[in-house]
N, C-alpha and C positions, 0 to 999 in steps of 0.2 A: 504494500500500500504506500502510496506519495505522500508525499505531503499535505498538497492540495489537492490530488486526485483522488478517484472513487477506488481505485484497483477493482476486488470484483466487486459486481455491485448483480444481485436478484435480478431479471428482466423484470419482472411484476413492478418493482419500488423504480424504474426508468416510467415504464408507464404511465404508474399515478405521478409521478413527476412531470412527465407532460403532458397533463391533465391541469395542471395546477400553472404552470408556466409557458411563457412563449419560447422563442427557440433562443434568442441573447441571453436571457435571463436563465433558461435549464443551462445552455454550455458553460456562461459564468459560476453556476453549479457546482457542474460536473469538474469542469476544469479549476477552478481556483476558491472554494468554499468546502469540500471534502476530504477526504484524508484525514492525517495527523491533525488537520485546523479545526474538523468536525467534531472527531473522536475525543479532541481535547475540551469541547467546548468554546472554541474558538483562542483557545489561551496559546498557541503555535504551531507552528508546520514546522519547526525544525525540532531535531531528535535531541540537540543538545542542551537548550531551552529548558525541551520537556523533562529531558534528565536532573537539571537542576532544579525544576522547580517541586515545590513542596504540596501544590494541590492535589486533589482527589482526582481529576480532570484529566490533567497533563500524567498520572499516574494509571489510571486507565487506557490511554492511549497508549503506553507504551508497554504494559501490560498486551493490551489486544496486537500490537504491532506486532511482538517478540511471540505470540501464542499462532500466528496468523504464519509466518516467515515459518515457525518449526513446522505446523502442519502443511505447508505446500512443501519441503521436503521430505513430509513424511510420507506425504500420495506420489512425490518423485521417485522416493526411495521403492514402494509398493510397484509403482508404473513399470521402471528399472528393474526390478528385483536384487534390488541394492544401488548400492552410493559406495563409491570407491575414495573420496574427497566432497570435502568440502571449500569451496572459496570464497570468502566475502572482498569486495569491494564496491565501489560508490562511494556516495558520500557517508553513509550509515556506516558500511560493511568496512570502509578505510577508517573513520573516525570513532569508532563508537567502542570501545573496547567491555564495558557496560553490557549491552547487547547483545555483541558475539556472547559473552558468559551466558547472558540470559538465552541465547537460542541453542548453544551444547549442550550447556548441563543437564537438561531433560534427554538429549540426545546420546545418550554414553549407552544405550541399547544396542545403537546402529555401528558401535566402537569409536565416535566422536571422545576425544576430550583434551581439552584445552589445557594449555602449561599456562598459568596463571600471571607469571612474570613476563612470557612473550606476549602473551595476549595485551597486558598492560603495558608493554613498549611496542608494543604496535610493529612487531618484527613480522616478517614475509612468513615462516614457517611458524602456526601454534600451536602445535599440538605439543601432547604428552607424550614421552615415549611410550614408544609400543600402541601406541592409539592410530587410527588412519588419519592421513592427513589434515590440516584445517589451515589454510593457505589466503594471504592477505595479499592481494592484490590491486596495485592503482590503474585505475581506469584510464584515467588521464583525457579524457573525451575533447578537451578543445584541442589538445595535439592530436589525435586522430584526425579530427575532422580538418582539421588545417593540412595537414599532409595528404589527405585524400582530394581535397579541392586542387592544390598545389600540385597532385601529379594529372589529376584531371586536366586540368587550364594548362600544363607542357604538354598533353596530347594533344590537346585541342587544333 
């Protein structure tokens, strides 16, 4: 789930939503009023905010975030018939050392588990020995897409 976005969202609750809304006003919605901003009670879209703050709201949120991330790996791991690794990056999965604790530690079934001092130095390899992998990775997204424009435009 985004920040301000829905991630999944019921087709039934799109429906009655446009039901209730014209089409600027559902996409301002969909797009930039749900997520972490809704979940929170509007109290923020960012995870480190919510991490620091002391509300019931912003604790919620990140409670449902961290429950919501384990289970779509766990219908992955079922889909797969296992999970060889784990990688977190983004903004969450690069910064959030918090989080990654909270999405393993339920996960130590599947042989997840995290070295506690890597996870909190935010080192490339986390895991525990003898545990399967759990691998931090930077996205780096505006240098991709800068290098993929930039070979585009030399072919061009």
């Amino acid at each position: 789930m985004p920040g301000t976005r829905s991630g999944d969202l019921d087709p039934g609750v799109m429906l009655e939503l446009a039901q209730r809304h014209d089409y600027a006003a559902l996409s301002d919605l969909v797009y930039h009023q749900m997520g972490l901003l809704a979940l929170s009670d509007g109290e923020s879209s960012d995870m480190a905010t919510l991490l620091a703050s002391d509300s019931e709201s912003a604790r919620f949120a990140v409670d449902y975030f961290c429950r919501q991330v384990r289970a779509t790996i766990g219908g992955f791991a079922a889909k797969a018939g296992g999970i060889d690794a784990l990688v977190f990056s983004g903004g969450i999965g690069e910064n959030a050392p918090e989080i990654r604790a909270r999405i393993c530690e339920p996960l130590r079934f599947l042989g997840f588990a995290l070295d506690a001092e890597a996870n909190r130095g935010n080192q490339a390899l986390m895991h525990s020995e003898g545990a399967k992998p759990v691998l931090r990775i930077l996205a780096n997204e505006e240098e991709t897409i800068r290098e993929r424009v930039e070979a585009m435009l030399a072919g061009a």
